[in-house]
N, C-alpha and C positions, 0 to 999 in steps of 0.2 A: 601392707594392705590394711589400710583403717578403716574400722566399721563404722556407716555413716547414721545420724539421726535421721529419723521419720518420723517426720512431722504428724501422724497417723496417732503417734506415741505425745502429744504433749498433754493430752486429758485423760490418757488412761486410768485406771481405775486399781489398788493393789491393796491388796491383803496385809493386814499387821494385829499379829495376834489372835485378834477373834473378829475380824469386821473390815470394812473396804473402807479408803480413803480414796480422795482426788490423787493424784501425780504432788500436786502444789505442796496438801498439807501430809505425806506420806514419809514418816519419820519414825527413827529410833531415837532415845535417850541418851544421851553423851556419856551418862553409867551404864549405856546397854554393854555387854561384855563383848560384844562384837568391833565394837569403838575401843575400848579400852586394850582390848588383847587380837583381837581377832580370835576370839575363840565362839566360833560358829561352826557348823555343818553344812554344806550345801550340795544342788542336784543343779542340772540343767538336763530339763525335757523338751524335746520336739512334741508340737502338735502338727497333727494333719487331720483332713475329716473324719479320717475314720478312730480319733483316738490321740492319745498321747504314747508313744515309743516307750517300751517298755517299763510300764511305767510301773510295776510293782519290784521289780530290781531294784528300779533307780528307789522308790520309797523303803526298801528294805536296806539300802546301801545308807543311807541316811538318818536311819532305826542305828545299824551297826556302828555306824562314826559315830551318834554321840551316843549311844552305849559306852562304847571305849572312852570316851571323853570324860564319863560319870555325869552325865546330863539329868536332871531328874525332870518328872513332867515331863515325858515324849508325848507328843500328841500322834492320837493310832493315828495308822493307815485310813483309817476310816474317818476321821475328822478332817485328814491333809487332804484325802482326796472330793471332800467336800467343800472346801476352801480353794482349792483349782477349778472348781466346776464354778463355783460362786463366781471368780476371779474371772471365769471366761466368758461367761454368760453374761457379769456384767460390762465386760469390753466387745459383743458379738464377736469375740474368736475362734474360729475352728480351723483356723490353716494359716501357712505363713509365719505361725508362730514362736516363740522360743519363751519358755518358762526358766525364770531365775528364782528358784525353790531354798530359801535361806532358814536353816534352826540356829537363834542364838542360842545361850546358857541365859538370856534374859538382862533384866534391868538391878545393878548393885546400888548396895543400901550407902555406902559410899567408896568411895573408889578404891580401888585396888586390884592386886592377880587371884586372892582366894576367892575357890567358889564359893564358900560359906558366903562368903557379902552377896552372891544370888538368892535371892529369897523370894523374889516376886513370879518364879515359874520361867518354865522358856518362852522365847518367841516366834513364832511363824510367821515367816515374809513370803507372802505370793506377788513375784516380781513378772509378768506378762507382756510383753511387746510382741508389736509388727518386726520380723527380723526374720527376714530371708537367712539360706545358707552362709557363713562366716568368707569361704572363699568360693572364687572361681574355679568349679571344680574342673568344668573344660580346659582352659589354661594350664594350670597345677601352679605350686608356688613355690620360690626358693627359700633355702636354709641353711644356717650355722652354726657348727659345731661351735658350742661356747664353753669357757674355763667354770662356768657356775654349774658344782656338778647337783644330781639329782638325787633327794634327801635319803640314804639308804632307815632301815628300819632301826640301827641301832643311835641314830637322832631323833626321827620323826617319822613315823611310818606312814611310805604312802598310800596305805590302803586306808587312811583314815580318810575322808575326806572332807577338809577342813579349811576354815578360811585363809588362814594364814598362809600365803601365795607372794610371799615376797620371794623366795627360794625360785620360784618358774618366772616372776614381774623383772627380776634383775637378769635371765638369759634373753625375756623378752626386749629388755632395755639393750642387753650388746647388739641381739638382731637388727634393732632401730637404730643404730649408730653403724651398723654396717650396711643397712638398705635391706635387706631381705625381709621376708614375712615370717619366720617364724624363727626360734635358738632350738637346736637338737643338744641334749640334753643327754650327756654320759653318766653312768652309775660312778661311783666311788672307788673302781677298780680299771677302770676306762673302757667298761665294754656301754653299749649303746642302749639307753632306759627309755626315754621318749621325747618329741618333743616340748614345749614350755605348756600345748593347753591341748597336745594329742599324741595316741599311741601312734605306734609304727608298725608298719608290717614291709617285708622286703619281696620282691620275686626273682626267683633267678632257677634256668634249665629248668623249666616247667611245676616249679617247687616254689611249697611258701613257706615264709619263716619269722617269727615275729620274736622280738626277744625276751627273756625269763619278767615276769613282774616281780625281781627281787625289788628292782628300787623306781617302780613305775607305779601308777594310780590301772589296776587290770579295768581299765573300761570296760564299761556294758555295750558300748558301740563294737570293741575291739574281742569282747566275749562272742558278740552276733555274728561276727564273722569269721573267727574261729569255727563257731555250729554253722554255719553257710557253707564254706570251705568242706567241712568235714560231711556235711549231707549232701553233698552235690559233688562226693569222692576226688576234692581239689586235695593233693597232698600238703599236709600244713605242720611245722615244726615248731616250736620252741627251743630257743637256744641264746646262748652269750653267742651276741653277733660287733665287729667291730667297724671302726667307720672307712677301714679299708673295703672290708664288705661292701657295705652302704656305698660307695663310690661306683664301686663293676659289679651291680644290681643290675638284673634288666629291667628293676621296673622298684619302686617304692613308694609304700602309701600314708597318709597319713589318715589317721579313724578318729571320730568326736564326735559328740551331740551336735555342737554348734555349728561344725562341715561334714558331716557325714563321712564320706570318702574322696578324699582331695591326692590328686598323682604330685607326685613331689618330682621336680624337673631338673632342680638343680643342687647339690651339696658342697660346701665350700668350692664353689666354684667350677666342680666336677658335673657335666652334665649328666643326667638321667633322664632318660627316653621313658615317655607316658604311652608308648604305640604297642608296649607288651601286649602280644594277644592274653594270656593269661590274664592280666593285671586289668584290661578291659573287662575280661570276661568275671570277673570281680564285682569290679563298679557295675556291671549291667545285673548283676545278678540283685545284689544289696540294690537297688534304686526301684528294682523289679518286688523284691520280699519285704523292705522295708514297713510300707502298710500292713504288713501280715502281720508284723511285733505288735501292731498299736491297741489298746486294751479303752475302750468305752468308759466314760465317768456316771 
């Protein structure tokens, strides 16, 4: 399933550093460190009318990644969130949209992996597009167990979050060579961590279960429905779950910014039924509370 251009998106307008540019002339530096290493931080926000989805999470999760990074110059909460408003205001967007929210380490004095050659501050990318939901969430999509496992903490911890995404690009690559939409993605032990660009959550005998974030990124989409689950007394677990499991599911989800809640129908080949009453009663609920997350700029 390939996300298509919109043509809505060839003038848009984005944020870099301190100020908006056209689409055309909207660039980094070739010593920006995000070019050089991939060493950046990033978010991805839904907008709707009433707001942007959890949006001080997501800016705190963002704060926290490159804290751990040793980022200096974080620009507050307070300046990001007036840089999305600038950002949208100058595209008329208030729905439909998906915000691509990038912190480098900034521009080096000449090239290299030390931060010390950052010295020019970081940089703030407000990336904004027309971009409906990623999948068809009516349908649901299929997926594949792939050999590229998911980064455990004593490599690279997934709770950073971080640009460097060749680790999730290369399960996406086996998925694309095998036709499916998406690589599910095992921990380092072979129990089941997430997809390449979404958590999981499983249903099965009227119970839900999503598996431990030792070696997954704990989504703030996959956190909302954990507290959805748990405030609307759905019983919901944590646990090492395996892809035997995942196979005699009654039902399994996947959770993201960029699809929301998408029913996952097929696993190596193993069908999965998207008809759980449960597993509906899920998606209706999240589609229903959603707007309730969204926080005004």
């Amino acid at each position: 399933m390939l996300q298509k251009s919109n043509p809505k998106n060839d003038n848009i307008q984005v944020f870099i550093k301190d100020k908006l540019y056209p689409r055309s002339e909207a660039k980094v530096s070739v010593f920006d460190s995000s070019v050089q290493g991939g060493d950046a931080v990033w978010e991805g926000l839904r907008v709707y009318p009433e707001g942007v989805v959890c949006m001080d999470k997501h800016l705190t999760r963002l704060h926290e990644s490159a804290k751990t990074l040793a980022f200096v110059d974080i620009p507050s909460k307070e300046f990001i969130k007036k840089a999305i408003k600038q950002t949208l205001d100058s595209n008329g967007m208030n729905d439909d949209t998906h915000i691509r929210l990038t912190l480098t380490r900034g521009e080096k004095i000449t090239s290299g992996m030390d931060p010390r050659l950052n010295q020019n501050g970081s940089c703030l990318i407000v990336l904004a597009e027309w971009k409906p939901l990623v999948y068809d969430n009516n349908h649901g999509i299929k997926v594949i167990s792939t050999s590229q496992r998911r980064n455990s903490p004593q490599f690279l911890d997934s709770k950073i979050h971080h640009n460097n995404l060749l680790n999730n690009i290369i399960a996406k690559i086996q998925a694309n060579v095998a036709g499916k939409d998406a690589g599910l993605m095992l921990d380092d032990r072979g129990f089941i961590a997430e997809l390449n660009g979404s958590n999981l959550f499983m249903v099965k005998n009227g119970k839900v279960f999503t598996p431990y974030a030792h070696a997954c990124l704990p989504g703030i989409t996959r956190n909302s429905v954990i507290e959805m689950c748990k405030k609307n007394s759905i019983e919901i677990e944590e646990q090492d779950i395996t892809l035997s499991q995942f196979y005699n599911a009654d039902g399994v989800l996947a959770t993201g910014t960029m699809g929301e809640l998408t029913p996952i129908i097929e696993i190596d080949g193993r069908v999965v039924s998207k008809e759980d009453a449960l597993q509906k009663r899920i998606i209706a609920l999240f589609t229903k509370e959603v707007r309730g997350l969204c926080e005004k700029l």
